[in-house]
C-alpha positions in Angstrom: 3.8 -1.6 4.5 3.2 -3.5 1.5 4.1 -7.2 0.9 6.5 -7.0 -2.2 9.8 -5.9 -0.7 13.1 -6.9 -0.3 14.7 -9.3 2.1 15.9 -7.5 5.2 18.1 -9.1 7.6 18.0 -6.7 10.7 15.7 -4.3 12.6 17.7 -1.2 11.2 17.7 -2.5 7.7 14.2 -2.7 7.2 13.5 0.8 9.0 15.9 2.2 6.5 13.8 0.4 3.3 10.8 1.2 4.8 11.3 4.5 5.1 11.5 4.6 1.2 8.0 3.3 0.5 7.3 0.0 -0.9 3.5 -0.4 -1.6 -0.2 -0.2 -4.5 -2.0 2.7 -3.0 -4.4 2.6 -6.0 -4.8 5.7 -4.5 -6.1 5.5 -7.3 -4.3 6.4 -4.0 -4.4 2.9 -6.6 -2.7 -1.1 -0.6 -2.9 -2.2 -0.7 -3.2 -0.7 -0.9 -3.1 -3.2 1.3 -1.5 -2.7 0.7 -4.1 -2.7 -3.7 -5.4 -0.2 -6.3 -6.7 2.4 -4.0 -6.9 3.8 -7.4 -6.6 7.7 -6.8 -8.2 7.7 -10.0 -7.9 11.3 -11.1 -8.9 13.7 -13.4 -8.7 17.3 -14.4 -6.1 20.3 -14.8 -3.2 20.0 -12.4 0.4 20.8 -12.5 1.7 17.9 -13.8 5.5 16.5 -13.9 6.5 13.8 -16.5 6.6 10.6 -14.7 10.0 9.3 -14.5 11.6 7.1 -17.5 11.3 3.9 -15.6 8.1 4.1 -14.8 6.8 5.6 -18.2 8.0 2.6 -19.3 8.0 -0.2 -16.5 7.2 -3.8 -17.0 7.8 -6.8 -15.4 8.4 -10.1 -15.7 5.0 -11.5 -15.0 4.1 -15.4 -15.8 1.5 -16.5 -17.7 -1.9 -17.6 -15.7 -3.7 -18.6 -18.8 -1.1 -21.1 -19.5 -1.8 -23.0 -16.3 -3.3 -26.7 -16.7 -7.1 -26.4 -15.4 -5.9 -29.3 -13.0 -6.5 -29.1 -9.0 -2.8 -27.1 -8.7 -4.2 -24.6 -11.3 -7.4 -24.0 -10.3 -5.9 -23.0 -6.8 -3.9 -20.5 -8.5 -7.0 -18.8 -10.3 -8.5 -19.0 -7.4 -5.8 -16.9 -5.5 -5.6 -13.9 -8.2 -9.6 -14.2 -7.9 -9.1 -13.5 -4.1 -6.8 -10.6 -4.5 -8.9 -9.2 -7.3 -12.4 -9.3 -5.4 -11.5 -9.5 -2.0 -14.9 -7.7 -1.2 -16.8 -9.6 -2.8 -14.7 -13.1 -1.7 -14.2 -12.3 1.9 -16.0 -8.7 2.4 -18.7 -7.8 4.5 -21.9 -9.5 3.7 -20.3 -12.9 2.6 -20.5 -16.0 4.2 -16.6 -15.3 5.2 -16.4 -12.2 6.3 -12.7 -11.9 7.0 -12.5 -8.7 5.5 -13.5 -5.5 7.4 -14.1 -3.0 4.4 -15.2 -2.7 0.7 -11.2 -2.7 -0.2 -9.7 -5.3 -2.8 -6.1 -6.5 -2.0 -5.8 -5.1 -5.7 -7.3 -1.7 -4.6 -3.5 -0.9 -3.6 -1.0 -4.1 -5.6 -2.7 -2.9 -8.8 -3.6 -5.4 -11.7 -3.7 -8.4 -8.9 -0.3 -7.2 -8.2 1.2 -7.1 -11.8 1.8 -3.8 -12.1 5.1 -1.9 -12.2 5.8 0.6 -9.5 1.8 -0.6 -8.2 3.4 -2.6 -5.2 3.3 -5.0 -7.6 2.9 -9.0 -5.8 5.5 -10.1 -8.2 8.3 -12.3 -6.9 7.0 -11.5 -3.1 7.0 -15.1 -2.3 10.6 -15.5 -2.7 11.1 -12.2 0.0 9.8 -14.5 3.1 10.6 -15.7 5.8 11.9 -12.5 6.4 12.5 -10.1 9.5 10.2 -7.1 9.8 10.5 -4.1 12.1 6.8 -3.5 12.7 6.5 -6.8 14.5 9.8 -7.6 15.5 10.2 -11.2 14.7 10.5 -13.4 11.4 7.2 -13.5 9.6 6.1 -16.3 7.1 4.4 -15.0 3.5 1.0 -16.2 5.5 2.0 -13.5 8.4 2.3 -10.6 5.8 -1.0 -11.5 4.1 -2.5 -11.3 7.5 -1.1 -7.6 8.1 -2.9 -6.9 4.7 -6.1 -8.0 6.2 -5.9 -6.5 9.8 -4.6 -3.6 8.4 -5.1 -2.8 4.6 -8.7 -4.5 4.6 -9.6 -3.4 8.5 -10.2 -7.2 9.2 -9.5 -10.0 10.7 -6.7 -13.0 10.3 -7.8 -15.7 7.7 -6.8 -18.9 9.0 -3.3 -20.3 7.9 -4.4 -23.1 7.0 -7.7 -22.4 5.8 -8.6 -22.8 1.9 -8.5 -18.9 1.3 -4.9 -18.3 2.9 -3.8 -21.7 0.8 -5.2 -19.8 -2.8 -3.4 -16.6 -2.0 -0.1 -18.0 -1.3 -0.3 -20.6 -4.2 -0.9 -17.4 -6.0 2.2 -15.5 -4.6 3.9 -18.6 -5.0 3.3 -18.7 -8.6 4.4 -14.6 -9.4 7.8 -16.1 -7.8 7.7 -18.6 -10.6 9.5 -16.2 -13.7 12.3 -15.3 -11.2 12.8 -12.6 -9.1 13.6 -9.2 -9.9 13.8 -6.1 -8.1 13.2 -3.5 -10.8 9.4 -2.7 -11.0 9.0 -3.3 -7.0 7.5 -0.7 -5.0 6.7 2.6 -6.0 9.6 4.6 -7.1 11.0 6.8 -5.1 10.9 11.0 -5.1 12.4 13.9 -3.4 11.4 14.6 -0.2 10.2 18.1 0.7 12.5 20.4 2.7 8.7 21.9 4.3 6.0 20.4 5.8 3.1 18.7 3.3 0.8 20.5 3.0 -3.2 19.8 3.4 -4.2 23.0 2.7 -2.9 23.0 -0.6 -3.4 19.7 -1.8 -7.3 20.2 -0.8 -7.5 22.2 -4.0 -5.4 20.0 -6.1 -8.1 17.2 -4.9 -10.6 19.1 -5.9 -9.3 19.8 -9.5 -7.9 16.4 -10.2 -9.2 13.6 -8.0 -12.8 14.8 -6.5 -14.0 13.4 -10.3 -13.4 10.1 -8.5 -13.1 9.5 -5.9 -15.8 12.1 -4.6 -15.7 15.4 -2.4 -16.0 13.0 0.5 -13.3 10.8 -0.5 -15.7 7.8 -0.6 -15.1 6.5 -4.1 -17.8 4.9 -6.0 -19.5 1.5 -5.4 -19.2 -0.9 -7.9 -22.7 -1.5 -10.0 -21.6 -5.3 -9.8 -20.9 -6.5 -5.8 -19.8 -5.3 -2.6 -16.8 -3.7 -3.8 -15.8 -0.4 -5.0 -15.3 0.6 -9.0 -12.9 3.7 -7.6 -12.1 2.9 -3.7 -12.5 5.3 -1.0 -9.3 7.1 0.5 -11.0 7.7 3.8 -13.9 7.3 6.2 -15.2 3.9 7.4 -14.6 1.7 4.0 -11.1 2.8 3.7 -7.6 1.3 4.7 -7.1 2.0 8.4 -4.7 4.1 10.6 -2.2 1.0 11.0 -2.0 0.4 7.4 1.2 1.2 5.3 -0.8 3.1 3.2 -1.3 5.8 6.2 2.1 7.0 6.4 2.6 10.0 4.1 5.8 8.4 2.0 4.0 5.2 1.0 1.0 7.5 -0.5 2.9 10.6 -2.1 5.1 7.9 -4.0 1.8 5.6 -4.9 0.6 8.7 -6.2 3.2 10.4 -7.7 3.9 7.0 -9.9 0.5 5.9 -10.8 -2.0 8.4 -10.2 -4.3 10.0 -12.2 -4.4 6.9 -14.0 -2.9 7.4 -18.2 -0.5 10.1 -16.5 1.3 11.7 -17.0 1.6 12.3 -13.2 1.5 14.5 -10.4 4.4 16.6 -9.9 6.4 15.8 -6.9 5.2 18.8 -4.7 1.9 18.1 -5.4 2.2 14.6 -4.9 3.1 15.2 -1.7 0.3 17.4 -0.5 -2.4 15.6 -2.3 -1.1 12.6 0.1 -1.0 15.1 3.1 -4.7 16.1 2.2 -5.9 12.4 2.0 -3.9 11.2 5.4 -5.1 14.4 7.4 -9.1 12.7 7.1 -10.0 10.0 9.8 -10.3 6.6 9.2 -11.0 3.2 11.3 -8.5 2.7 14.4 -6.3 0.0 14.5 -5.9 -1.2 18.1 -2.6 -2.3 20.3 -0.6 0.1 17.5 1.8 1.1 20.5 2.6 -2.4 20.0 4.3 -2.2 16.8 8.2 -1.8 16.6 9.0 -2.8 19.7 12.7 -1.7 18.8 11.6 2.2 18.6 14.6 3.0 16.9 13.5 1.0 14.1 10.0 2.8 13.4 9.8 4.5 9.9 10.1 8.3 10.3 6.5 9.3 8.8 4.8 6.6 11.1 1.3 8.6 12.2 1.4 6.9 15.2 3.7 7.0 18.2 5.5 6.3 20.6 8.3 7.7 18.8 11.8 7.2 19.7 12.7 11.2 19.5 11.6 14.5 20.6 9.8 15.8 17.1 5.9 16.0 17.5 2.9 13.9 15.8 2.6 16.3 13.5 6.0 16.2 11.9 6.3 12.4 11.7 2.9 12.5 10.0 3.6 15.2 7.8 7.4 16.1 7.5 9.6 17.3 6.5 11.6 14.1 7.4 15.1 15.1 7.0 15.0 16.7 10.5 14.3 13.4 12.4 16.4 11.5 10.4 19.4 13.7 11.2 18.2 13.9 14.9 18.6 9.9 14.9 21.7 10.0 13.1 22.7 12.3 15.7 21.6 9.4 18.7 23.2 6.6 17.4 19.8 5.4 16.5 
């Protein structure tokens, strides 16, 4: 799940907003995803859906880095947005701190550093924590969620809390809280669910037509000429986000992609949003361990989680690729 969204006060609360998607895929899928653009950047003939007015038109609220002093508070800032901006190259593989466990960016799915409408933008995320979250169970700090982004999102490990990298980021957060917060712009919008299953099948031919130019037959992206990172990320295989990610679960990717991909728009009808997102999360990618550890209240887990246990009787397949309404009603039905 991604960092920017709203402030949750119980375990069924935050199933319930989860459930709706909140983070940048760039798939370009922009995570993003982690979180990051995963940028499904896409191109091609397609059947294609104007994007909605809001986010034709999005913008938010962002404040200005460039007016920062260069004094020692500053320079902390920059060097946050650098951090999210070149993770790879920061804190990838190959660096002196590796922390880091793939060629991601945090901005491969919170597009623009996180300043970008419907991107799972970083905007005003600061001001969400401390804040309850089902996943883990507890109250996390701002520091906790960036670490999710890294174990998860970036297949790494925890940066330490109070090391100088974890200190950038959050200044940096701290600092997209400055201009207020808003919730218009957060997330990634929000479309109608299908009443069938998504459909990989399907969306392996609108891959091929619209986002193969990319991101590659193999889903691997393209390296960067320019450092460790990626110039169009990969949506699968080792360098990619991995299975614990928010960007795994087949909601958080059809709306990434629906709003923002292929990049100029306008964008990917609905249906095909969803089974270009079914196509991507049917390909393996790195394990996250202990995953029967998250949402320890079951009935809290998001309905499209790809991973159980699950609290219900509906099979792997359905949480992972719908249709949703189903489970939900099953719940509903439960008490749960």
């Amino acid at each position: 799940m991604p960092i920017a969204q709203g402030v949750l006060s119980s375990p069924q609360a935050n199933a319930t907003f989860a459930e709706k998607g909140t983070m940048r895929f760039g798939i370009g899928i922009a995570l993003g995803g982690a979180v990051g653009a995963i940028a499904l950047a896409c191109s091609g003939p397609a059947t294609r859906g104007a994007p909605a007015p809001l986010l034709a038109a999005a913008s938010l609220t962002v404040p200005d880095i460039a007016r920062l002093p260069d004094d020692e508070a500053g320079r902390l800032v920059r060097r946050g947005r650098d951090l999210v901006a070149h993770t790879a190259d920061r804190i990838g593989p190959g660096t002196a701190r590796a922390y880091s466990g793939n060629g991601l960016d945090c901005q491969s799915c919170h597009i623009e550093a996180g300043t970008r409408a419907f991107a799972l933008p970083l905007v005003a995320a600061y001001a969400d924590y401390p804040q309850y979250r089902a996943r883990s169970g507890r109250v996390e700090t701002i520091a906790d969620r960036v670490n999710g982004c890294m174990m998860r999102s970036l297949n790494g490990r925890p940066l330490p809390v109070d090391g100088p990298e974890m200190t950038a980021i959050v200044a940096y957060l701290r600092f997209l809280s400055s201009a207020g917060a808003s919730s218009f712009g957060r997330g990634t919008g929000q479309i109608a669910e299908l009443s069938r299953p998504a459909d990989p099948q399907r969306g392996s031919g609108i891959y091929a037509r619209v986002c193969a130019a990319c991101h590659g037959v193999d889903g691997a992206g393209q390296k960067s000429d320019e450092g460790k990172g990626y110039a169009v990320p990969p949506l699968w295989g080792r360098d990619s986000f991995n299975d614990g990610a928010g960007m795994a679960r087949l909601i958080q990717a059809a709306n990434f992609i629906h709003a923002q991909m292929p990049p100029g728009g306008p964008g990917l009808a609905g249906e095909d949003a969803w089974d270009v997102a079914a196509y991507v999360e049917a390909h393996p990618r790195p394990h996250k361990a202990d995953l029967d550890a998250d949402y320890p209240d079951r009935r809290t887990k998001p309905v499209d989680a790809p991973y159980g246990p699950y609290p219900d009787g509906f099979d792997a397949r359905q949480h992972r690729f719908g249709p949703f309404a189903p489970i939900r009603q099953g719940h509903d039905g439960k008490g749960m």
